[in-house]
ZATOR-905848 format. One record per residue (C-alpha): x, y, z. Coordinates in nm, 2 decimals. Layout:
+--------+--------+--------+
!      x !      y !      z !
+--------+--------+--------+
!      X !      Y !      Z !
...
+--------+--------+--------+
This chain:
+--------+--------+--------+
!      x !      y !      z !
+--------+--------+--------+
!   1.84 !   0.50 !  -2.14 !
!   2.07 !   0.16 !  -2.10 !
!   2.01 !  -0.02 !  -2.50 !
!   2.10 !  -0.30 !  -2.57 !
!   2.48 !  -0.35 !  -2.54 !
!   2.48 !  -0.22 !  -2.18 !
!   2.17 !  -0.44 !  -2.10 !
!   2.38 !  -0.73 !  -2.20 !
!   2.65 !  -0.57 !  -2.03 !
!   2.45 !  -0.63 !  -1.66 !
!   2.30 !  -0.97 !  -1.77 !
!   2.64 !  -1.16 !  -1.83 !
!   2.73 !  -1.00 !  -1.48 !
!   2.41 !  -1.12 !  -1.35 !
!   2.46 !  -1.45 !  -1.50 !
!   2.77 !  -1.53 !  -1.39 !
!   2.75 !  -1.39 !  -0.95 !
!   2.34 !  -1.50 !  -0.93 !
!   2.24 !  -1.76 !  -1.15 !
!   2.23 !  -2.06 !  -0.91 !
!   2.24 !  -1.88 !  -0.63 !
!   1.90 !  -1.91 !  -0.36 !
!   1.75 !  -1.57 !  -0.26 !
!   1.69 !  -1.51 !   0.10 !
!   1.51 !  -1.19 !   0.09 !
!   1.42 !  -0.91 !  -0.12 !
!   1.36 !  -0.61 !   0.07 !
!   1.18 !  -0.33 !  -0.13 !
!   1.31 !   0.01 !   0.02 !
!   1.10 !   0.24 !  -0.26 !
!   0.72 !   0.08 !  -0.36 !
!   0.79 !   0.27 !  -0.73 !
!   1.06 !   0.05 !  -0.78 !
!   0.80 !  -0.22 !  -0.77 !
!   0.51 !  -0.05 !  -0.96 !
!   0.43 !  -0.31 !  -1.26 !
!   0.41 !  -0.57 !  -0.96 !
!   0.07 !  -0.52 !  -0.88 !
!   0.01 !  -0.74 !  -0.57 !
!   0.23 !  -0.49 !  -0.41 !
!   0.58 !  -0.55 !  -0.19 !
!   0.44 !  -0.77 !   0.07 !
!   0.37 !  -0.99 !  -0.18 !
!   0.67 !  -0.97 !  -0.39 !
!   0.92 !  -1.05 !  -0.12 !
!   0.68 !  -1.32 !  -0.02 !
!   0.70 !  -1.51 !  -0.35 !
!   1.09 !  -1.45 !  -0.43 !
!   1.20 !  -1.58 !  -0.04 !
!   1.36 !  -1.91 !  -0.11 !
!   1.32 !  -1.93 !  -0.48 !
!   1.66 !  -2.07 !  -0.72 !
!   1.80 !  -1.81 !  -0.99 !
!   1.86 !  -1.96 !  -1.34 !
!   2.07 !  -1.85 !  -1.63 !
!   1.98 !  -1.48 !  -1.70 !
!   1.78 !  -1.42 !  -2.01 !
!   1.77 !  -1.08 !  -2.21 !
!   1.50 !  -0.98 !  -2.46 !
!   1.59 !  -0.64 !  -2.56 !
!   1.61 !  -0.38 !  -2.32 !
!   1.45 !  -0.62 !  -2.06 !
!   1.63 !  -0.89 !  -1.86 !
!   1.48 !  -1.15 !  -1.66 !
!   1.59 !  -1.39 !  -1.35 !
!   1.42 !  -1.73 !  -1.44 !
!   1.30 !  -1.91 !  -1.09 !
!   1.30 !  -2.26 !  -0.97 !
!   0.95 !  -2.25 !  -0.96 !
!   0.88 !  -2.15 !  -1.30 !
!   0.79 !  -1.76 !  -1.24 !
!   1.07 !  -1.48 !  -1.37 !
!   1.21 !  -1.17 !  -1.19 !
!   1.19 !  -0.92 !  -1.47 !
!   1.41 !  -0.59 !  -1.45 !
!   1.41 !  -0.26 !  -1.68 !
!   1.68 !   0.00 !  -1.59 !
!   1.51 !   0.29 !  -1.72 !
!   1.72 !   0.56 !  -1.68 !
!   1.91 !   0.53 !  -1.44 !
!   1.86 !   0.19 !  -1.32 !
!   2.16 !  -0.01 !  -1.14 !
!   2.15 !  -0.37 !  -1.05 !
!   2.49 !  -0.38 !  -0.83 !
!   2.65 !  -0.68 !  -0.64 !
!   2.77 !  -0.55 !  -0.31 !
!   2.91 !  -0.68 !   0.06 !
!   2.64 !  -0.71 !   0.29 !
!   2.85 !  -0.47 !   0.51 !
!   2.86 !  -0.18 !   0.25 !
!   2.63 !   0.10 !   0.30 !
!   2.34 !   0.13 !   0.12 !
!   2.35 !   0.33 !  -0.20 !
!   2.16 !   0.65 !  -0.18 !
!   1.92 !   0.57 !  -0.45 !
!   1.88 !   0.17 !  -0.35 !
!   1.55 !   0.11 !  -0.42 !
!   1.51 !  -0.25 !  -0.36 !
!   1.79 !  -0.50 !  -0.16 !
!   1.83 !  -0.94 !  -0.25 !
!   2.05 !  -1.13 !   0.01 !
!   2.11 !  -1.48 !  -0.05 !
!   2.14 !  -1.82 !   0.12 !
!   2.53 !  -1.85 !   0.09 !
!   2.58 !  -1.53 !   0.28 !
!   2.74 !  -1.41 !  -0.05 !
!   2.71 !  -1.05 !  -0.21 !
!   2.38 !  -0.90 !  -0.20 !
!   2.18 !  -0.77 !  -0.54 !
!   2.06 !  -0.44 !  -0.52 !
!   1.87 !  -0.24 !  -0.72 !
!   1.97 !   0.15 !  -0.74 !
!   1.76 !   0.39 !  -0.97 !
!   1.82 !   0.77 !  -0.90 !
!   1.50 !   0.88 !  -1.09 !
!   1.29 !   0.57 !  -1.07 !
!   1.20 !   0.47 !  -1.41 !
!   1.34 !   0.14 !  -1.39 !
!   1.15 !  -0.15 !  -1.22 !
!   1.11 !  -0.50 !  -1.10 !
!   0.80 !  -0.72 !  -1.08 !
!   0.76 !  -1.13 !  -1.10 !
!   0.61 !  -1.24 !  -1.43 !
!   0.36 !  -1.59 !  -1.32 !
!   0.52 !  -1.88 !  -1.54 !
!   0.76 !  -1.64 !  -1.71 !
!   1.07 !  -1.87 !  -1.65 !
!   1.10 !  -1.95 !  -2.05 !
!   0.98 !  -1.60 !  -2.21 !
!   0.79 !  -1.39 !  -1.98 !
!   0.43 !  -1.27 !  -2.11 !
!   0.47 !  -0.94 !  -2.07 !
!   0.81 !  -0.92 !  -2.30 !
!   0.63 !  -1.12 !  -2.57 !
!   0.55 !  -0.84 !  -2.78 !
!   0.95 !  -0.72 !  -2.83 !
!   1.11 !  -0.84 !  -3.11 !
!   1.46 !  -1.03 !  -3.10 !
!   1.74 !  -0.81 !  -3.15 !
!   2.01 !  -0.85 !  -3.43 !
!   2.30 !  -1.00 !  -3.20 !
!   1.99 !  -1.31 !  -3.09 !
!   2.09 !  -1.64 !  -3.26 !
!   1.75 !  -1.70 !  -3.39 !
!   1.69 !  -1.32 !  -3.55 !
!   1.61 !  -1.40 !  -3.88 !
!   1.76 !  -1.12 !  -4.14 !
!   1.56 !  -1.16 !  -4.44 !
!   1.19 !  -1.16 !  -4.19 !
!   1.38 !  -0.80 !  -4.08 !
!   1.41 !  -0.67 !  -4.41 !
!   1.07 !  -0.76 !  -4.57 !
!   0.93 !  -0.60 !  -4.24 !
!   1.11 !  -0.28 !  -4.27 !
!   1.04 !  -0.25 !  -4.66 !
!   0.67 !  -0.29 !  -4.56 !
!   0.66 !  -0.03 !  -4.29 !
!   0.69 !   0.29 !  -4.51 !
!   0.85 !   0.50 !  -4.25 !
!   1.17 !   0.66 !  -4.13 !
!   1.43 !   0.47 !  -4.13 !
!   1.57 !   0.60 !  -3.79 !
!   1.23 !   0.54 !  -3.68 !
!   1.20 !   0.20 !  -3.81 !
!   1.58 !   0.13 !  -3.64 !
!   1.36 !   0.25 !  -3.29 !
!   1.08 !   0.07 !  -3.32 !
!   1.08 !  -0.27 !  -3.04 !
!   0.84 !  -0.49 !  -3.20 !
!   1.05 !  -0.47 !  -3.53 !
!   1.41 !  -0.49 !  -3.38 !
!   1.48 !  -0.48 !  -3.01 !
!   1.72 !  -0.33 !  -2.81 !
!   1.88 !  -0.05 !  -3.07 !
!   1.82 !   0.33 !  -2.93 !
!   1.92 !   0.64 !  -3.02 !
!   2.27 !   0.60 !  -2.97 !
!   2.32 !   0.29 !  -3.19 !
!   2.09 !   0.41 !  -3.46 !
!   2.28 !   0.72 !  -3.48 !
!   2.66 !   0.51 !  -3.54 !
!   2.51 !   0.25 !  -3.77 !
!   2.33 !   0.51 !  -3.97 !
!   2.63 !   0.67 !  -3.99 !
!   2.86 !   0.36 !  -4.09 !
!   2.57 !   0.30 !  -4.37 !
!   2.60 !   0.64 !  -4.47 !
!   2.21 !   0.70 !  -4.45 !
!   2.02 !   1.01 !  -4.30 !
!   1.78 !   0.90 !  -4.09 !
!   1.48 !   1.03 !  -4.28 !
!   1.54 !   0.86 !  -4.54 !
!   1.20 !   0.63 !  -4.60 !
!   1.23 !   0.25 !  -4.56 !
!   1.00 !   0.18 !  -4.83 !
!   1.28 !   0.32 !  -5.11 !
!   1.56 !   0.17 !  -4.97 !
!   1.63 !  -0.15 !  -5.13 !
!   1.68 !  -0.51 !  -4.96 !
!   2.08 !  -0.50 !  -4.99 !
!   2.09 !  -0.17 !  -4.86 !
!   1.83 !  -0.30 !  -4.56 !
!   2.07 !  -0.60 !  -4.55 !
!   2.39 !  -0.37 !  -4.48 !
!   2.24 !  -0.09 !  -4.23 !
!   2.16 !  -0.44 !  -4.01 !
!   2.51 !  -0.59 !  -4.09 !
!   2.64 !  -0.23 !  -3.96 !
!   2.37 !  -0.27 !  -3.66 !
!   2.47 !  -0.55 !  -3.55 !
!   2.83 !  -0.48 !  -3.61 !
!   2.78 !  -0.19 !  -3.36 !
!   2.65 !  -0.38 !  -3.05 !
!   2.89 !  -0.61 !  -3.09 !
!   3.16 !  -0.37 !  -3.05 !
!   2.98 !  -0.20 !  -2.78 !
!   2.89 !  -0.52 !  -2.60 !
!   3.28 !  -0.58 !  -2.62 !
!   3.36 !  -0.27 !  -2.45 !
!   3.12 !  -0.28 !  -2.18 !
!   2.84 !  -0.05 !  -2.33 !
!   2.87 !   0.33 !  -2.33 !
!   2.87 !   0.57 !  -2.00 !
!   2.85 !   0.89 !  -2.10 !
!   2.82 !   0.98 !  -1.66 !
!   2.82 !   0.74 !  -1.34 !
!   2.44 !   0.64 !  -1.38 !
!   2.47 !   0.35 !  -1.62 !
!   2.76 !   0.11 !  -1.49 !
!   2.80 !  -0.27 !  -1.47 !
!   2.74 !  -0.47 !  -1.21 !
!   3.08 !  -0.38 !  -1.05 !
!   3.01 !  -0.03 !  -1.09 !
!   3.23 !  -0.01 !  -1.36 !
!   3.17 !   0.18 !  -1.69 !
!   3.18 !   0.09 !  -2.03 !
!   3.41 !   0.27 !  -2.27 !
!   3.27 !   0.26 !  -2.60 !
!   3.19 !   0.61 !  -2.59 !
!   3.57 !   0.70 !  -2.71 !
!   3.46 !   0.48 !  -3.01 !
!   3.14 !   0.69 !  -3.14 !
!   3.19 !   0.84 !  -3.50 !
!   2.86 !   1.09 !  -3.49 !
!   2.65 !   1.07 !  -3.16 !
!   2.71 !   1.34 !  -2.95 !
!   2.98 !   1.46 !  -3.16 !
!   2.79 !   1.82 !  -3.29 !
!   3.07 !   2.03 !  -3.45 !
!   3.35 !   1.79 !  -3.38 !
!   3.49 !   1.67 !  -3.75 !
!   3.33 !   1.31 !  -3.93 !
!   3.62 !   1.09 !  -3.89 !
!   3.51 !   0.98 !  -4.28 !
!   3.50 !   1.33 !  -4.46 !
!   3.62 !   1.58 !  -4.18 !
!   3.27 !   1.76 !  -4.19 !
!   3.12 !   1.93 !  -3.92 !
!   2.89 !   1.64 !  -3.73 !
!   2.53 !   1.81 !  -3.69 !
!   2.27 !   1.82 !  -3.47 !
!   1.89 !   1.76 !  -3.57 !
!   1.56 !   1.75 !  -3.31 !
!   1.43 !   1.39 !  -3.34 !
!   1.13 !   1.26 !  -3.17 !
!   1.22 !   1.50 !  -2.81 !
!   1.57 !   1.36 !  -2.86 !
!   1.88 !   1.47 !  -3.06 !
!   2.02 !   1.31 !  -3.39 !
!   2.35 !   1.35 !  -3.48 !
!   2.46 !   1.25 !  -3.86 !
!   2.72 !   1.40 !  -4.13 !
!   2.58 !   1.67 !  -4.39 !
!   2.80 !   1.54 !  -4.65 !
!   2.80 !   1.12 !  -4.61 !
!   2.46 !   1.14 !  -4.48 !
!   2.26 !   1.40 !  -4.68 !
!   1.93 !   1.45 !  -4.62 !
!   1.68 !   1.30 !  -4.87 !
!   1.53 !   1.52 !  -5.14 !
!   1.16 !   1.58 !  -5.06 !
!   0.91 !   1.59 !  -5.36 !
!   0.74 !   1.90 !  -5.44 !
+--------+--------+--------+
């Protein structure tokens, strides 16, 4: 799934080719693409005709399109979700889901999601923060995340720390991926409780955090195959950069250890046996 540094990756595209732009029509090719917009597609195509983008907004892994009229297009990628600015003449993408054209007979928007996951629906006066993304917390690369609010939080909420790193009403927008490289820059296993680490080592896993998405953010996200791409269908790089996810057997560029592989919550973790040792359980 698309975290947080690929996320940003399509909103800065977003911001810059559709913000200010007037939409024209959204055509909805696939009603699952469209499922958390209850009214249905009539409806949604109805209230977006003729409506004003603003400047794209991000909360997480969620992005929203603010309107002229005080509503918000939300959008979640999923899985595979694309959001792709094409020529009206190019043929439609085999997965296109749902099609925007605008009034300056410019590039259309369309949404592509090969295994529908992903979705779009209009949030009713969601312009400044949509209601229905209320709940996520900031994320660590958000101006107004506040560090020490993270820390007491995490110290309070006695579990995993991996866990903890997951959780998207403590901080948004981090997945397995970018757990998995900051744990590994703060040499911690992912087991590890919260509640025994102390507040400078809190304070340095989300210094490494954040450290992380920036990087990634700077190299376009990470496209491990053609599903997640930007808004150019181009994909990010910073897959070449990753010291332990996805790297099972290959040497840790730190110690030359063997990464390894651990089941984690129906997903994989990948850390270092010897920088990142697995806490000692009491008997």
């Amino acid at each position: 799934m698309p975290e947080l540094p690929e996320v940003e990756t399509v909103r800065r595209g977003l911001d810059k080719w559709v913000s200010g732009r007037r939409i024209a029509t959204a055509e909805v090719l696939h009603p699952r693409a469209i499922r958390r917009h209850l009214p249905g597609a009539v409806h949604f195509a109805d209230v977006l005709a003729g409506r004003r983008v603003g400047a794209v907004m991000r909360r997480g892994k969620y992005l929203w399109l603010p309107l002229d009229d005080e509503d918000a297009l939300i959008g979640h990628l999923g899985m595979s979700g694309q959001l792709l600015l094409q020529p009206a003449e190019a043929p439609p993408e085999t997965h296109l889901r749902v099609r925007f054209t605008f009034d300056d007979d410019g590039p259309e928007l369309r949404f592509v999601d090969q295994r529908t996951f992903g979705g779009l629906s209009v949030s009713t006066g969601g312009a400044v923060l949509p209601a229905e993304l209320a709940h996520i917390a900031l994320d660590p690369v958000d101006p107004l995340f506040v560090d020490d609010a993270f820390v007491e939080a995490m110290r309070r909420r006695r579990t995993e720390v991996k866990r903890a790193l997951l959780d998207q009403t403590l901080i948004s927008g981090v997945g397995n991926i970018y757990a998995d490289e900051a744990l590994w820059r703060a040499s911690l296993h992912g087991v590890r409780d919260t509640s025994q680490l102390t507040r400078p080592a809190i304070r340095r896993l989300l210094g490494h955090v954040r450290d992380v998405l920036n990087e990634a953010i700077g190299q376009g996200g990470t496209s491990f195959d053609a599903l997640y791409v930007n808004v150019n269908g181009e994909s990010g790089y910073f897959d070449r950069s990753l010291n332990a996810y996805g790297r099972e057997g290959l040497p840790c560029k730190r110690c030359g250890t063997p990464i390894r592989r651990e089941a984690f919550m129906n997903r994989s973790s990948f850390s270092c046996p010897k920088c990142q040792p697995r806490p000692r359980r009491p008997l």
